[in-house]
C-alpha positions as CSV (number, residue, x, y, z in Angstrom):
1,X,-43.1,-9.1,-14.9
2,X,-45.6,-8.9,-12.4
3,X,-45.9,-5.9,-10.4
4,X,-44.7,-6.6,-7.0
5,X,-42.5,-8.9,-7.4
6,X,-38.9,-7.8,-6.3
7,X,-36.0,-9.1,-8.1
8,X,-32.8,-8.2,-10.0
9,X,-32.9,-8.4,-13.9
10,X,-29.5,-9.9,-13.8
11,X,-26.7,-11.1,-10.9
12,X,-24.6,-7.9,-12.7
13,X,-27.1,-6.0,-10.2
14,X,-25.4,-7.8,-7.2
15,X,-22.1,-6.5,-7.7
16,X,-21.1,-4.0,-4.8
17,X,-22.0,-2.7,-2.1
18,X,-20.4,-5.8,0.1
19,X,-20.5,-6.3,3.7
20,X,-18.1,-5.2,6.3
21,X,-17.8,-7.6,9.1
22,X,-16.5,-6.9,12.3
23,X,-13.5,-9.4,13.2
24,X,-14.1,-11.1,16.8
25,X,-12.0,-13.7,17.3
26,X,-8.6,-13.7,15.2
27,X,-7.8,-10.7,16.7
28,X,-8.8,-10.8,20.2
29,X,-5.3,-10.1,21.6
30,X,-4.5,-7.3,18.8
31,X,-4.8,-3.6,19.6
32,X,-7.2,-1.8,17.6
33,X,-10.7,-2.7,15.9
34,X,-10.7,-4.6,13.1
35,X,-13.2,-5.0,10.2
36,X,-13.6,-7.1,7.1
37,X,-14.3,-5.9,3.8
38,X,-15.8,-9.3,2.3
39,X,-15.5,-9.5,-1.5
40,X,-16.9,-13.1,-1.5
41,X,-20.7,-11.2,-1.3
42,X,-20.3,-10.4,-5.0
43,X,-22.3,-12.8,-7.7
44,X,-19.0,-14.1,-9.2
45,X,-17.4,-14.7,-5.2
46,X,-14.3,-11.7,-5.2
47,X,-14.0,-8.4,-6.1
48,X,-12.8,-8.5,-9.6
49,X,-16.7,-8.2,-10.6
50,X,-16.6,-4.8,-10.1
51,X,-14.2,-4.1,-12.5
52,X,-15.4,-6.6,-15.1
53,X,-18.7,-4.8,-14.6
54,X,-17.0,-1.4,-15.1
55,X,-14.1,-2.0,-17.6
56,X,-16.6,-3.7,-20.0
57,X,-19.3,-0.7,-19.8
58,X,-16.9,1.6,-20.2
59,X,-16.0,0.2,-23.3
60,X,-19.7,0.0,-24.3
61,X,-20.5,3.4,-23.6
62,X,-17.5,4.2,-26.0
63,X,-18.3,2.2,-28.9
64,X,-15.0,-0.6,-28.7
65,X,-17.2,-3.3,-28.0
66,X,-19.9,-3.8,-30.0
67,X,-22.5,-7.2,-30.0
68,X,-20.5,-10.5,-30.9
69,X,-17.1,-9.3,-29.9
70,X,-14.6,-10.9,-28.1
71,X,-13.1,-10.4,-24.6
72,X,-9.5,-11.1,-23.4
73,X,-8.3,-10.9,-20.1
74,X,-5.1,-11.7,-19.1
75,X,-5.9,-13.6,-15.3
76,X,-5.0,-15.8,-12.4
77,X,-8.5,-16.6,-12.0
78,X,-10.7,-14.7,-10.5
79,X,-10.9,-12.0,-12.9
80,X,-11.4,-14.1,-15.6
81,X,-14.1,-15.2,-13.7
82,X,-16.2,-11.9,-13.4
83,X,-15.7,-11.3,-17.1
84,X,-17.0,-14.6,-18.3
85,X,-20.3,-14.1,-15.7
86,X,-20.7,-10.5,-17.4
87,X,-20.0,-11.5,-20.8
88,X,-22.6,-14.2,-20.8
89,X,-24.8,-11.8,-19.3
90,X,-24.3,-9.3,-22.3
91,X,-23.2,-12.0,-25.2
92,X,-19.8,-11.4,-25.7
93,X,-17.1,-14.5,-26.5
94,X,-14.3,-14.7,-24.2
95,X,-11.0,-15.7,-24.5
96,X,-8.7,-16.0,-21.0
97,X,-4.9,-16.6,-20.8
98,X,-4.5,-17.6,-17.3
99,X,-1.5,-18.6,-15.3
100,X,-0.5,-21.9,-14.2
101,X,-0.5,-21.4,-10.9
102,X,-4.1,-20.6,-10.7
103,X,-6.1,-23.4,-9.0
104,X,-7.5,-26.3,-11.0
105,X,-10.9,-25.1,-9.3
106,X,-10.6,-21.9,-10.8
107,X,-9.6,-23.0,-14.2
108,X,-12.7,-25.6,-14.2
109,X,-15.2,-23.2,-13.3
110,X,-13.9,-21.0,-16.1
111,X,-14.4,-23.9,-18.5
112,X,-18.1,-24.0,-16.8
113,X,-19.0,-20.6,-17.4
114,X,-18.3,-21.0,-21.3
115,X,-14.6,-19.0,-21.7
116,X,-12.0,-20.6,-23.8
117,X,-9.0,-21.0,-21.5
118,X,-5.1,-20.8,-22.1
119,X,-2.8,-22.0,-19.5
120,X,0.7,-20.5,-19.3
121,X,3.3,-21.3,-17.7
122,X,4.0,-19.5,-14.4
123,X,7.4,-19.2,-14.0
124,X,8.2,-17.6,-17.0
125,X,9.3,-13.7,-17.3
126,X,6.9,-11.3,-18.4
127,X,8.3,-10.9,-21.2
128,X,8.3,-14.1,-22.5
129,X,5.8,-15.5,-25.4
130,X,4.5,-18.0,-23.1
131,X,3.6,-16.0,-20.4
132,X,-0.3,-15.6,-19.9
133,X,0.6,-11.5,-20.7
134,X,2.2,-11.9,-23.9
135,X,-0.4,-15.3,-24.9
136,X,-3.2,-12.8,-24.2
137,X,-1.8,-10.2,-26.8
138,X,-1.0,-12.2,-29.7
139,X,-4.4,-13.6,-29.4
140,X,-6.0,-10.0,-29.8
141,X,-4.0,-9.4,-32.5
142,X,-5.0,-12.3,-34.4
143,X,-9.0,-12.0,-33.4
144,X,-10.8,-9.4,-35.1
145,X,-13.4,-8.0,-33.0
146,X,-11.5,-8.3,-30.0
147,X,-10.9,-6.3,-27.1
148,X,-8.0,-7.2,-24.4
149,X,-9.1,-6.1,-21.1
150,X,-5.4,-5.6,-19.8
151,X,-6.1,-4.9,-16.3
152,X,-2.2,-4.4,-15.3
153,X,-2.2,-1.6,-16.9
154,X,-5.5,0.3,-17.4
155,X,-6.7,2.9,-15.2
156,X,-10.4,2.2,-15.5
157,X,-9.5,-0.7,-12.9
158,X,-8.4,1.9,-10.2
159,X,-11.0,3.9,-11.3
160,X,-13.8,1.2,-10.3
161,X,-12.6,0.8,-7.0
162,X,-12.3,4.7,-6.4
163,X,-16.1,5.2,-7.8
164,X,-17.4,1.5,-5.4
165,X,-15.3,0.4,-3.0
166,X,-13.7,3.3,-1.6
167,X,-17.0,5.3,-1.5
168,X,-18.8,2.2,0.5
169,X,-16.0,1.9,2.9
170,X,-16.3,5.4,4.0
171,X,-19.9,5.0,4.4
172,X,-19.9,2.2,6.2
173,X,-17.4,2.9,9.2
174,X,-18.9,6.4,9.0
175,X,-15.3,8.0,8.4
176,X,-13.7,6.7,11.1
177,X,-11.3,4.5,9.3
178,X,-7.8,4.6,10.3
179,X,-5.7,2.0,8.4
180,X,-6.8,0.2,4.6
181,X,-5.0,-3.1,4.4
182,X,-5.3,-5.0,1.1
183,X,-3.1,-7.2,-0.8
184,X,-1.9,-5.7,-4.2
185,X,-1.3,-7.4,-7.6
186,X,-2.9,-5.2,-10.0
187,X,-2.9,-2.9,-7.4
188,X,-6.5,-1.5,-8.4
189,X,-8.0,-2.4,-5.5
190,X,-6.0,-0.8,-3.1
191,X,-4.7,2.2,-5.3
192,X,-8.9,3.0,-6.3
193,X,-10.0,2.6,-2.9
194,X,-7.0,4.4,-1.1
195,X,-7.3,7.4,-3.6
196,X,-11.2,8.2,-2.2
197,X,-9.8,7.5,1.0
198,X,-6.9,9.8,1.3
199,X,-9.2,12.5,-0.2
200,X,-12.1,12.6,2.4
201,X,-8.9,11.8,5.5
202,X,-5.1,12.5,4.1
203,X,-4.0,10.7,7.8
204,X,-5.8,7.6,6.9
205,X,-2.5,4.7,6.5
206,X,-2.2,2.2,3.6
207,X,-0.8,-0.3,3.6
208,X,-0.4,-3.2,0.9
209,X,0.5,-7.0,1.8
210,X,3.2,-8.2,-0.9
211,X,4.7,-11.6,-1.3
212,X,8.2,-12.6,-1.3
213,X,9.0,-13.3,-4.5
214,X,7.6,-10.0,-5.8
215,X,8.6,-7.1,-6.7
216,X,6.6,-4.3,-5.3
217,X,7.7,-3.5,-2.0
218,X,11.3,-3.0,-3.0
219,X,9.6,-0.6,-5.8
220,X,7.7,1.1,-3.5
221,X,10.5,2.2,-1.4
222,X,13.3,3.0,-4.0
223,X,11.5,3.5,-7.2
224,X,13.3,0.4,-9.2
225,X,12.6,-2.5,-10.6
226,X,14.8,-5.6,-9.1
227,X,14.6,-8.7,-11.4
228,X,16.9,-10.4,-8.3
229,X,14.0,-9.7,-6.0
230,X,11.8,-12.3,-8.4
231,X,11.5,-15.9,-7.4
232,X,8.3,-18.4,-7.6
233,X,5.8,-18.1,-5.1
234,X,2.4,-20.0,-4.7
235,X,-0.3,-17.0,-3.7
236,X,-2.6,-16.2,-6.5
237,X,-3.8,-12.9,-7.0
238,X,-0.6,-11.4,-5.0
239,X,2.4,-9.5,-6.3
240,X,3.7,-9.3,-9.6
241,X,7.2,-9.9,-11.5
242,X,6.1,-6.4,-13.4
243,X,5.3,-2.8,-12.4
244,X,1.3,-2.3,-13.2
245,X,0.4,1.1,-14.4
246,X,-2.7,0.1,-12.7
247,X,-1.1,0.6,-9.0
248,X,-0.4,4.3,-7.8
249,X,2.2,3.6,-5.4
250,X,1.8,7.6,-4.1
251,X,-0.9,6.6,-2.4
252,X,0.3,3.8,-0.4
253,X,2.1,4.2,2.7
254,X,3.9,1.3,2.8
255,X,4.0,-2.7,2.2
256,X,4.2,-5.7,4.0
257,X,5.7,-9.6,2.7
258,X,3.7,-12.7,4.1
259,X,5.0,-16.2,3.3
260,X,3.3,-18.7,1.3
261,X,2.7,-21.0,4.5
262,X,1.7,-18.8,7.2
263,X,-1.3,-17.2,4.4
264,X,-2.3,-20.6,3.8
265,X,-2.4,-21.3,7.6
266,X,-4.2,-18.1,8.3
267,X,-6.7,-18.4,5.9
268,X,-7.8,-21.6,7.7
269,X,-7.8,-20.0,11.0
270,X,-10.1,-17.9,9.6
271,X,-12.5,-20.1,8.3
272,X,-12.2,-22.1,12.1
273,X,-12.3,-18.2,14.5
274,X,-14.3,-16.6,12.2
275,X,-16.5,-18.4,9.8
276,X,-15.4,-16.6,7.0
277,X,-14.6,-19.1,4.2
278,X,-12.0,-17.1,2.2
279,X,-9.0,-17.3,-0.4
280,X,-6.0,-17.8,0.0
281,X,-5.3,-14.0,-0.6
282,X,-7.4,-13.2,1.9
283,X,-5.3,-15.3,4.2
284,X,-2.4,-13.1,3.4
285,X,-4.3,-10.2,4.2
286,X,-4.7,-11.2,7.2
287,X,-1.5,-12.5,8.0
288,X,-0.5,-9.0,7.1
289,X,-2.7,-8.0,10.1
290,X,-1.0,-10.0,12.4
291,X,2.3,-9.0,11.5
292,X,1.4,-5.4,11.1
293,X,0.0,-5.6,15.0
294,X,3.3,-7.1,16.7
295,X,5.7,-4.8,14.5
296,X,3.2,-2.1,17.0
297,X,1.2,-0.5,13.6
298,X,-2.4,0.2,15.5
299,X,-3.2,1.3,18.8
300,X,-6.3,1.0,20.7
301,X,-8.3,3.6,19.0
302,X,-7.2,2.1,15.6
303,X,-10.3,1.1,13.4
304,X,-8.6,-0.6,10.5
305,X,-10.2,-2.2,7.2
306,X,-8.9,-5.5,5.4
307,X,-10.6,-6.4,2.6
308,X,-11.0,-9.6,1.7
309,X,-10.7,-10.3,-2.3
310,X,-12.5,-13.6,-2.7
311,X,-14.2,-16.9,-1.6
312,X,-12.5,-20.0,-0.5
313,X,-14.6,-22.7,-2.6
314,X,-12.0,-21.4,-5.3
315,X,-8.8,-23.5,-3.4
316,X,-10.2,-26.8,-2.3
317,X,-7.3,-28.5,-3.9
318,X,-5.0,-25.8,-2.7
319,X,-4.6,-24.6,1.0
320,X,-8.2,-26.3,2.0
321,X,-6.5,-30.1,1.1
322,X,-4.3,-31.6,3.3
323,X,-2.6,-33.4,0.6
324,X,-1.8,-30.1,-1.4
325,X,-0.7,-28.7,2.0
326,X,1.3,-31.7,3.0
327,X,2.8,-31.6,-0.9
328,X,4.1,-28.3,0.0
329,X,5.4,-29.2,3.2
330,X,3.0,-27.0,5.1
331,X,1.7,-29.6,7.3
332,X,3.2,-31.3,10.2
333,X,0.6,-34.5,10.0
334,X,2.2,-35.1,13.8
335,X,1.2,-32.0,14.8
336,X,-1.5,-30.3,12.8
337,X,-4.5,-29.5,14.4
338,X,-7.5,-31.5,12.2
339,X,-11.3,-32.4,12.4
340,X,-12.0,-36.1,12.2
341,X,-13.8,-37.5,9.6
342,X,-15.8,-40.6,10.9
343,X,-17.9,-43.0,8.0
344,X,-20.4,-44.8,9.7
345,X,-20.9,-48.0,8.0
């Protein structure tokens, strides 16, 4: 290369460090500051790079995967994602059992970046051999060379985000953070980033957005698993019918629910207030917010972190189409607030 020129040898140097945006407009009547983490600045578009990135040079640097190998990854999409974009990068096969639920944009833009997919059904248990978990391990059973990823329950996902995310947050609010919000499925995320947290400030709160459905805030707060709590719900990415090893539920304060509907709705406010075209997780995030500030959670002097997991491009025929929307009856056509489309002829 030239000398001089300035660039990255690969978009794997891109993952990280990600912006945190100040929120100006969504929240103008809530009490408290409020700042975006915003996942979507990653190469792949949501924060599961990081712990592609991490999971697959750990493995490296340990001798499992070797040149030519396979990857598995159980996923609803965004995960499988990041590990296709790294495994092209370092020429590994991969091999994804994703979920039904997950968007036809998300499974097409697997397909793109050269992973075989399997699509399981989503209402299944856990348990059963259709479901993308149990799919995902007979296939590395019956691969040689394969390594399964299995990010519900390995601790190198918490790990990444207690070594990235949760080092750059405290940076970048110069330790004046008061309150972490962030959805949890895996619960990496927020168990990674709250463990740094809670070790540079104990009194920092938080607190993870759940869906109904789920079964994580009942968890949380009695310590069992209720297969009555379990219903279908529509958010990707968002609560689980399993307990992950992955999330560390001593480090959370406490959860949240959000409804399917009002995180679809709120994901498009924040894509009209804000600018910020975001997932449909990231809608529940903030939805969380919202509920979290009438139920009287910050103060004035609060300076609270959401982050963001991912980009909005990923739900176009999801929560960004009115016909999905109005499928789902989320839509009052009377009523709904929309931008006209005019074709001039």
């Amino acid at each position: 290369m030239k000398e001089g020129i300035k660039a990255h040898d690969s978009v794997l140097e891109l993952i990280g460090n990600t912006p945190l945006v100040k929120l100006q407009n969504i929240t103008s009547k809530m009490k408290g500051n409020y700042f975006a983490k915003v996942e979507a600045f990653n190469p792949g578009h949501s924060t599961k790079d990081r712990i592609a990135l991490y999971i697959i040079e750990q493995a490296e640097k340990k001798g499992i995967l070797k040149p030519g190998d396979t990857i598995i990854e159980t996923t609803s999409g965004n995960t499988g994602f990041s590990i296709a974009m790294v495994s092209i990068i370092k020429g590994y096969n991969c091999i994804l059992a994703v979920s039904s639920k997950s968007s036809k944009d998300k499974i097409d833009m697997l397909k793109t970046m050269g992973a075989k997919v399997y699509v399981c059904p989503a209402h299944v248990s856990a348990d059963d051999p259709r479901s993308y978990y149990e799919v995902a391990k007979r296939l590395h059973k019956e691969i040689k060379g394969s390594v399964y990823i299995n990010q519900y329950f390995n601790e190198l996902n918490t790990d990444t985000h207690y070594h990235t995310t949760g080092p750059e947050i405290w940076e970048q609010t110069n330790g004046a953070i008061t309150h972490l919000v962030a959805c949890s499925g895996t619960g990496g995320t927020i168990s990674g980033t709250a463990r740094f947290l809670k070790e540079q400030n104990p009194s920092i709160k938080i607190i993870g957005i759940d869906a109904f459905g789920s079964v994580l805030q009942k968890y949380h707060q009695t310590g069992e698993f209720d297969a009555n709590e379990i219903y279908p719900y529509r958010i990707e990415g968002l609560g689980k019918n399993l307990i992950p090893t992955a999330t560390d539920f001593d480090v959370i304060d406490s959860f949240i629910k959000v409804t399917d509907e009002n995180s679809a709705h709120t994901a498009r406010e924040l894509a009209r207030t804000e600018g910020l075209f975001v997932g449909y997780t990231s809608g529940a995030a903030m939805q969380g917010l919202k509920q979290l500030d009438e139920n009287g959670t910050f103060t004035n002097e609060s300076n609270v972190v959401v982050i963001f997991p991912d980009h909005g491009s990923r739900y176009m025929s999801k929560i960004y189409s009115n016909d999905w929307m109005e499928q789902q009856g989320f839509i009052d056509t009377e009523t709904e607030e929309t931008v006209a489309i005019e074709y001039i002829k």
